[in-house]
Backbone atoms as SQL, in Angstrom:
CREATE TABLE atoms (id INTEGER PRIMARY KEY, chain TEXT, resi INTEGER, resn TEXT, atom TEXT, x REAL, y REAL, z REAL);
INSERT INTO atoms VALUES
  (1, 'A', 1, 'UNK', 'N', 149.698, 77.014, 94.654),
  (2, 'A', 1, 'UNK', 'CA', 148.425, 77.006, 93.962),
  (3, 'A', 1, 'UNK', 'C', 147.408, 77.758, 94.810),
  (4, 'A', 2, 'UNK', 'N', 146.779, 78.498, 94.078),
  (5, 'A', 2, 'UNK', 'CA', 145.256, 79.186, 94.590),
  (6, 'A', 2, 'UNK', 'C', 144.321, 78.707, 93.979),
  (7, 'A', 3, 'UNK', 'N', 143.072, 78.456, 95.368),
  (8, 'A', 3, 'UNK', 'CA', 142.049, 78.111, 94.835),
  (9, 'A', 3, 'UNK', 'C', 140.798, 79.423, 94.849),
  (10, 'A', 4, 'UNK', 'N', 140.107, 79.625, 94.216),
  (11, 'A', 4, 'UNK', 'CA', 138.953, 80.475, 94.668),
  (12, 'A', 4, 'UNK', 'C', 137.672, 79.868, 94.910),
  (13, 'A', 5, 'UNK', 'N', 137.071, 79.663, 95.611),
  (14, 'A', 5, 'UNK', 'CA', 135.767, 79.394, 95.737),
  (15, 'A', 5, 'UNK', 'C', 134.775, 80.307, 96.395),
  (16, 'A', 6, 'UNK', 'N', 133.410, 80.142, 95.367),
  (17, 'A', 6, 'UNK', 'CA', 132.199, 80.754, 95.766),
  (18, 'A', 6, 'UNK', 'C', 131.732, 80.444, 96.967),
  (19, 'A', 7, 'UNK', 'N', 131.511, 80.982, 97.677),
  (20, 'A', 7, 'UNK', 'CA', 130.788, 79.965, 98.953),
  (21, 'A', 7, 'UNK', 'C', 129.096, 80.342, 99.039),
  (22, 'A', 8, 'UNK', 'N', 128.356, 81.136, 99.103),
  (23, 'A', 8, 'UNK', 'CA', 127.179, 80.025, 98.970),
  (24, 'A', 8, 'UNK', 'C', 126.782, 79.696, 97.387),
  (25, 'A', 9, 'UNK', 'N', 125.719, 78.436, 97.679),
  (26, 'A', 9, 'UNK', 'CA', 125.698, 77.482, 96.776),
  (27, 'A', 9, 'UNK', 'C', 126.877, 76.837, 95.884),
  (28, 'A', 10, 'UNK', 'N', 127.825, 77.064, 96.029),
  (29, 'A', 10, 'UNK', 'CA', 129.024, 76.010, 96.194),
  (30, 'A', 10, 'UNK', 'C', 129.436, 75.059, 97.050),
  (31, 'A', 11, 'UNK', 'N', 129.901, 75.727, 98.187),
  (32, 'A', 11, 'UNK', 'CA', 130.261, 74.659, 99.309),
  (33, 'A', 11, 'UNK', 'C', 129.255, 75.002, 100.614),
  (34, 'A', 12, 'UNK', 'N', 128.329, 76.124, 100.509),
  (35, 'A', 12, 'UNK', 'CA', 127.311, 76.730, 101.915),
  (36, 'A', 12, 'UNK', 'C', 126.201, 76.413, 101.082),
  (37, 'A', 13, 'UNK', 'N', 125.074, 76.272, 101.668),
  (38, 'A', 13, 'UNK', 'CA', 123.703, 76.188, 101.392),
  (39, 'A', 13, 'UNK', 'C', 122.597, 76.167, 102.887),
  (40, 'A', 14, 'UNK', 'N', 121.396, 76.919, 102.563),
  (41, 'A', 14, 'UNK', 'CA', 120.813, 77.126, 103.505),
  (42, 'A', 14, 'UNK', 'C', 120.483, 75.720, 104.417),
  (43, 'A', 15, 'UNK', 'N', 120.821, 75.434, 105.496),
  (44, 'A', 15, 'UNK', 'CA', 120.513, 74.254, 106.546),
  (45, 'A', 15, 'UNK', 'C', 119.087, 73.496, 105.760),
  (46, 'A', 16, 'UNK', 'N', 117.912, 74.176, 105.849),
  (47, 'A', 16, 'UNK', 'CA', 116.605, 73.555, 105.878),
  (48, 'A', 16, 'UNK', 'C', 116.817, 72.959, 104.376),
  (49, 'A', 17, 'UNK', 'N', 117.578, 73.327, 103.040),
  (50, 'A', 17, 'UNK', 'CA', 117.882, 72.940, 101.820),
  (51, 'A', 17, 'UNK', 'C', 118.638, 72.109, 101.395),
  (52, 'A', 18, 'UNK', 'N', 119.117, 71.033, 102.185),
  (53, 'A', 18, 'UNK', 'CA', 120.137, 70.162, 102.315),
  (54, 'A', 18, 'UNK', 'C', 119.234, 68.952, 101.740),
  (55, 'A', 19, 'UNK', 'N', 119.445, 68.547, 100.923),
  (56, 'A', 19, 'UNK', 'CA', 119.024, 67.409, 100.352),
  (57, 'A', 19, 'UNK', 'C', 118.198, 68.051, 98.776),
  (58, 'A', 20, 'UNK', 'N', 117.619, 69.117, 99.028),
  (59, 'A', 20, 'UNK', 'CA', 117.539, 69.282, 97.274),
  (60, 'A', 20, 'UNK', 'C', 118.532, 69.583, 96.662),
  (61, 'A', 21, 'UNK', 'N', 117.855, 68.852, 95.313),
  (62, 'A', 21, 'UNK', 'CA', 118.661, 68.996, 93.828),
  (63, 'A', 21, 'UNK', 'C', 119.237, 70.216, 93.489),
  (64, 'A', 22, 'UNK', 'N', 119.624, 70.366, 92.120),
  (65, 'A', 22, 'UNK', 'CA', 119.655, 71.508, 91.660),
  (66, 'A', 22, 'UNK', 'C', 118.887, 72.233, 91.343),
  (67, 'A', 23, 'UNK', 'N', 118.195, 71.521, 90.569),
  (68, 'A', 23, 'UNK', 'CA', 117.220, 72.384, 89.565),
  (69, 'A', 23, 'UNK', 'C', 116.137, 72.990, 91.511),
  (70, 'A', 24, 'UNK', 'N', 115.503, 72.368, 92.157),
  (71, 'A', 24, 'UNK', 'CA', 114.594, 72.748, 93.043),
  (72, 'A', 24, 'UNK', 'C', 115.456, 73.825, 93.917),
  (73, 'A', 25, 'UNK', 'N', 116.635, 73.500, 94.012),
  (74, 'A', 25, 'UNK', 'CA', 117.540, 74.820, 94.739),
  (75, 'A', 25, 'UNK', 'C', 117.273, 76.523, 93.613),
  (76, 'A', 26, 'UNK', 'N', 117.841, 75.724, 92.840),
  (77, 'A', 26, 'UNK', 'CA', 117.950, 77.258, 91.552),
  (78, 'A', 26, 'UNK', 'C', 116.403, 77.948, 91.119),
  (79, 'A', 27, 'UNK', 'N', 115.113, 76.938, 91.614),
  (80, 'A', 27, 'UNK', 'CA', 114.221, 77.301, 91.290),
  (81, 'A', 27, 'UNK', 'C', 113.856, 78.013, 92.582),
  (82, 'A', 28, 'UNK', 'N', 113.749, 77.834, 94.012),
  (83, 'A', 28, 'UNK', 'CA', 113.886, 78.662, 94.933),
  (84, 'A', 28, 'UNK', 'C', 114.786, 80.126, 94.803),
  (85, 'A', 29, 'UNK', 'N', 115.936, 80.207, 94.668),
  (86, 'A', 29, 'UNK', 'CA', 116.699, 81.082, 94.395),
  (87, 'A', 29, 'UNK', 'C', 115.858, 82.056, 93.263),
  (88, 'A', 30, 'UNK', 'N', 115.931, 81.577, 92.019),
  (89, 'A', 30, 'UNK', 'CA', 115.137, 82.667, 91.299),
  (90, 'A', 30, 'UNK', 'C', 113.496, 82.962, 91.537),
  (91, 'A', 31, 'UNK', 'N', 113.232, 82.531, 92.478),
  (92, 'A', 31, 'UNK', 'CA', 111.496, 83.070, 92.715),
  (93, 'A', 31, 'UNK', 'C', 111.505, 83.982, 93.619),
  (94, 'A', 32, 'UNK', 'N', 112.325, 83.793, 94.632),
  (95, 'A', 32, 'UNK', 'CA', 112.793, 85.657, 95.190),
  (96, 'A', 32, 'UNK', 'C', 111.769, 85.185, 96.513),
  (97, 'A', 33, 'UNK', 'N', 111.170, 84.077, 96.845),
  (98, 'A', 33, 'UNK', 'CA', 110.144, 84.078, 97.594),
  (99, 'A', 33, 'UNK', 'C', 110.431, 83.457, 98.818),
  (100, 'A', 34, 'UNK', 'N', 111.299, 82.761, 98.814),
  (101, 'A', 34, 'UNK', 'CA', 111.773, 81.711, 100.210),
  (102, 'A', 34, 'UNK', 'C', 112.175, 82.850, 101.217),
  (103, 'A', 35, 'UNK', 'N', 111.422, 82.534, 102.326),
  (104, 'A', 35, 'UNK', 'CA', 112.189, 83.146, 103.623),
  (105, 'A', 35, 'UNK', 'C', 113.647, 82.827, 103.664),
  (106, 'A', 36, 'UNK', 'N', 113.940, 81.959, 103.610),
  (107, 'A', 36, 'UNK', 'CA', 115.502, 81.257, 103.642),
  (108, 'A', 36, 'UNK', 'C', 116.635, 82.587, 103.200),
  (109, 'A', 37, 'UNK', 'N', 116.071, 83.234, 102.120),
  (110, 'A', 37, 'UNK', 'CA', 117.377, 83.700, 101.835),
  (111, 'A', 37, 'UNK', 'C', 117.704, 85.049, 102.593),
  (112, 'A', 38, 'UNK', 'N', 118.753, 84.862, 102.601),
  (113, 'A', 38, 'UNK', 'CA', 119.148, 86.048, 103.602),
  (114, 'A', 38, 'UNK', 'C', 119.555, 85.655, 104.592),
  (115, 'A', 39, 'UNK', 'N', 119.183, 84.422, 105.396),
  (116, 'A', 39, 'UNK', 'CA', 119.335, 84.138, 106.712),
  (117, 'A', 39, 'UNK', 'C', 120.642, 83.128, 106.964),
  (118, 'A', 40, 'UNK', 'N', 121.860, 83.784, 106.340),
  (119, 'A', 40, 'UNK', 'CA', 122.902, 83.727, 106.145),
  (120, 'A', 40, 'UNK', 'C', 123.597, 82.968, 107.498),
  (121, 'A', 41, 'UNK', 'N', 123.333, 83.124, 108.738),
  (122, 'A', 41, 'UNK', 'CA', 123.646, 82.469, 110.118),
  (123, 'A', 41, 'UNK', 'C', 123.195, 81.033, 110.092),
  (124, 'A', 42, 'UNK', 'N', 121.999, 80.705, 108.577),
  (125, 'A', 42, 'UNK', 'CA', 121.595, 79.420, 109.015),
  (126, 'A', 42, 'UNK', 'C', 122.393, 78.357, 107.757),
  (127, 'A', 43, 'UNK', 'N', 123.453, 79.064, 106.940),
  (128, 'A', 43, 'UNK', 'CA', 124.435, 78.083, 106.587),
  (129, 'A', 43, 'UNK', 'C', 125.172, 77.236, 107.036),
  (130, 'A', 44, 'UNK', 'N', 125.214, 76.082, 105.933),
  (131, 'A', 44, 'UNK', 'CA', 125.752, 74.887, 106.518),
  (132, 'A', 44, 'UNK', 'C', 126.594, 74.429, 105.463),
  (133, 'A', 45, 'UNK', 'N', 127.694, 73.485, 105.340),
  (134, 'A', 45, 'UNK', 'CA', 128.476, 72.961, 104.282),
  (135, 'A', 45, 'UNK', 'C', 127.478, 72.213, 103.690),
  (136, 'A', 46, 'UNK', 'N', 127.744, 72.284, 102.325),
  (137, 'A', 46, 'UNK', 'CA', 127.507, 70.877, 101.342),
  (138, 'A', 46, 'UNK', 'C', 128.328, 69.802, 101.165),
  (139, 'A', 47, 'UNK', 'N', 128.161, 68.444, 101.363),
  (140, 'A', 47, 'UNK', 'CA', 128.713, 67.714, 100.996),
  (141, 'A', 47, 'UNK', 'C', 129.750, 67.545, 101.663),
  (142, 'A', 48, 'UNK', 'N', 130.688, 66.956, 100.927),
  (143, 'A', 48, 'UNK', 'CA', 132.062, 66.939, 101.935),
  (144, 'A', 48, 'UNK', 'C', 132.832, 68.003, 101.402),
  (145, 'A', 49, 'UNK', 'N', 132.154, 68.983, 101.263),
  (146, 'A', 49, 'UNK', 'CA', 133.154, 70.694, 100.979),
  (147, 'A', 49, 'UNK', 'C', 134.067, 71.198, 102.062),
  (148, 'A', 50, 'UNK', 'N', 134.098, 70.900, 103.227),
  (149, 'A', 50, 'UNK', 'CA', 135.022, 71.158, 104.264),
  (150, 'A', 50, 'UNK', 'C', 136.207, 70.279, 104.048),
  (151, 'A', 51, 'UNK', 'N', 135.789, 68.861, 104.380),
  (152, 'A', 51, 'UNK', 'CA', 136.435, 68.004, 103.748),
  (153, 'A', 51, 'UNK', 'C', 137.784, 68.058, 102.934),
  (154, 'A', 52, 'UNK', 'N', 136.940, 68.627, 101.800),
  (155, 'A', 52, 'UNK', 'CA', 137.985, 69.014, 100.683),
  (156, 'A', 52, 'UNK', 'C', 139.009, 69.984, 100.452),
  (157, 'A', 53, 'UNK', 'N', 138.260, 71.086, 101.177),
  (158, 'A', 53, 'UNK', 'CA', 139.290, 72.074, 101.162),
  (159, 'A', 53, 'UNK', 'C', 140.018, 72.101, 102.330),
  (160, 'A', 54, 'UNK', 'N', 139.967, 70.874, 103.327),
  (161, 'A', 54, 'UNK', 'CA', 140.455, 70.778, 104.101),
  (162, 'A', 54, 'UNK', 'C', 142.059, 69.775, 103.502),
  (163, 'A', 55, 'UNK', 'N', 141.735, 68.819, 102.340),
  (164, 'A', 55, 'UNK', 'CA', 142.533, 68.729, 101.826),
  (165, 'A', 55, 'UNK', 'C', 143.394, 69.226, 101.062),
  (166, 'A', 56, 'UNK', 'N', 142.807, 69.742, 100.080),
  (167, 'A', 56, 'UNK', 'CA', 143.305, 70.687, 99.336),
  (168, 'A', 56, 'UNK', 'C', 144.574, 71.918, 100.111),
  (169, 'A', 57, 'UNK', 'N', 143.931, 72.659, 101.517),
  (170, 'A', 57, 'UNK', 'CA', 144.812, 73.238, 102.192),
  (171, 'A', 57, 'UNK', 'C', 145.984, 72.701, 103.260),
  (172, 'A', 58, 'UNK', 'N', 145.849, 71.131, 102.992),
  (173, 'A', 58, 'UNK', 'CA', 146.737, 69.946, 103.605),
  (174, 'A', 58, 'UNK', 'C', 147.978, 70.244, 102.629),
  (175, 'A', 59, 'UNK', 'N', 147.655, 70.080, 101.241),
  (176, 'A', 59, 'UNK', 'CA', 148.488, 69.359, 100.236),
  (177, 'A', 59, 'UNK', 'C', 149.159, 71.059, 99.507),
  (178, 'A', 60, 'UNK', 'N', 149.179, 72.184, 100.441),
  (179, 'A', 60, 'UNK', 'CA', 149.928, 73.390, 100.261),
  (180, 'A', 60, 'UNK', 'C', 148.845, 74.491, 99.555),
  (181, 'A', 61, 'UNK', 'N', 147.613, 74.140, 99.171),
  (182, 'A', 61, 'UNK', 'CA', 147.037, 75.271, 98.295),
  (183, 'A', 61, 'UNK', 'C', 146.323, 76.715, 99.230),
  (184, 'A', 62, 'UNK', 'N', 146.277, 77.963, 98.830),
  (185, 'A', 62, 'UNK', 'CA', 146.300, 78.705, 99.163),
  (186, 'A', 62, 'UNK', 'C', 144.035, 78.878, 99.349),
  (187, 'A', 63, 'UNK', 'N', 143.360, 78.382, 100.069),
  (188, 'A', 63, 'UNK', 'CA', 141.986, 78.543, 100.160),
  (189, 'A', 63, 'UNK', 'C', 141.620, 80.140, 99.832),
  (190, 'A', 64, 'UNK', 'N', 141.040, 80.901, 98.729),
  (191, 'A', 64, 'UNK', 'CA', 140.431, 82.244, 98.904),
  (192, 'A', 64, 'UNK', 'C', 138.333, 82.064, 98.638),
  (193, 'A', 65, 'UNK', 'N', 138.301, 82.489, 99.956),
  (194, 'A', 65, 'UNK', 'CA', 136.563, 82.541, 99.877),
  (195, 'A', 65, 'UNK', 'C', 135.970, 83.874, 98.667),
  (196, 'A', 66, 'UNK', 'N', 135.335, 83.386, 98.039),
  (197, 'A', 66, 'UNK', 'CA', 134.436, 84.649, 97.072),
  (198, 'A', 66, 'UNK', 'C', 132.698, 84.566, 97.753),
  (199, 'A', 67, 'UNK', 'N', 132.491, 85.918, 98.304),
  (200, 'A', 67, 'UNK', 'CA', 130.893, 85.836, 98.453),
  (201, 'A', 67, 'UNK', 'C', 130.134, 86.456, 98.027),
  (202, 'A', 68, 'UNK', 'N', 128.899, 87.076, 97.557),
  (203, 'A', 68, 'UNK', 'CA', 128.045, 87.844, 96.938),
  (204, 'A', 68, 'UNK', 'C', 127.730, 89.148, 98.273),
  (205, 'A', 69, 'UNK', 'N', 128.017, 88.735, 99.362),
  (206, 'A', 69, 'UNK', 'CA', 127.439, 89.430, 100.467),
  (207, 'A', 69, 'UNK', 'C', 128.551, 90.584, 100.606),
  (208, 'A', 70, 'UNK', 'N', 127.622, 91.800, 100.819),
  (209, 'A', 70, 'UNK', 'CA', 129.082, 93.317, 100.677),
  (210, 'A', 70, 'UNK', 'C', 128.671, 94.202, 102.192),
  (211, 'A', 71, 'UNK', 'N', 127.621, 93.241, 103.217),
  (212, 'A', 71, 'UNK', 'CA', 127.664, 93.961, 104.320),
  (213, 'A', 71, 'UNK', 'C', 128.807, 92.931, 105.259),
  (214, 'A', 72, 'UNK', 'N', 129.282, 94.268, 106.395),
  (215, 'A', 72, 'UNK', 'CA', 130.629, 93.428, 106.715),
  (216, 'A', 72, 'UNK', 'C', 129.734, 92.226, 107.960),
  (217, 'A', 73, 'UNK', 'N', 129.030, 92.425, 108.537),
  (218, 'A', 73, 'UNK', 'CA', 128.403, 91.641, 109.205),
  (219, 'A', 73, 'UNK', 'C', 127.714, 89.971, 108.275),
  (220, 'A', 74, 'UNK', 'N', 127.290, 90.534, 107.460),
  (221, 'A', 74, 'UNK', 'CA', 127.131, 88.976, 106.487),
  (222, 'A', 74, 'UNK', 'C', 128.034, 88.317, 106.419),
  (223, 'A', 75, 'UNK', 'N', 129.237, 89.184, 105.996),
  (224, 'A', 75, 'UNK', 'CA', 130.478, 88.468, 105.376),
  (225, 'A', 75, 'UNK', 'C', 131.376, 87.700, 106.692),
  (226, 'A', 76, 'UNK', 'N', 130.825, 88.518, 108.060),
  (227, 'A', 76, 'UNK', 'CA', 131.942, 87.813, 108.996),
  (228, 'A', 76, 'UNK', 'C', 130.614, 86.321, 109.338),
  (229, 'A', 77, 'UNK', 'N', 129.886, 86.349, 109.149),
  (230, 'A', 77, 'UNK', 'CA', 128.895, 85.357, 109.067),
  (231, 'A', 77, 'UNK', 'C', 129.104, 84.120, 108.235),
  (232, 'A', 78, 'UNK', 'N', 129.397, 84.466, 107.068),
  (233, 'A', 78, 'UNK', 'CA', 129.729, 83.565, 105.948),
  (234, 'A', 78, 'UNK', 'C', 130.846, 83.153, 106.500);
């Protein structure tokens, strides 16, 4: 089995954003205005997302990361 996952705002989210909702996350995101974004070094897991795919890659499944980021320095970041 393969899994794909998005990683940010799936299982990464900016450190200082850890505890908002959705809707206040997605409303940051589309206002284009938060310093936060971009600052890709200051990701952190959500939830128990390590966790999981820590299980998930226990129980034989194949983990593939998907990211939005296309510089190679972001991506070795992510």
């Amino acid at each position: 089995m393969r899994i794909l996952i998005f990683t940010e705002g799936t299982i990464l989210t900016q450190k200082n954003w850890i505890g908002f909702g959705r809707e206040e996350t997605v409303r940051r995101v589309r206002s284009g205005t938060s310093p936060d974004l971009g600052y890709f070094v200051d990701s952190v897991p959500i939830g128990n997302s390590v966790e999981k795919t820590g299980t998930w890659a226990g129980q034989g499944a194949e983990i593939v990361y998907l990211t939005s980021r296309r510089k190679r320095e972001e991506i070795t970041v992510i």
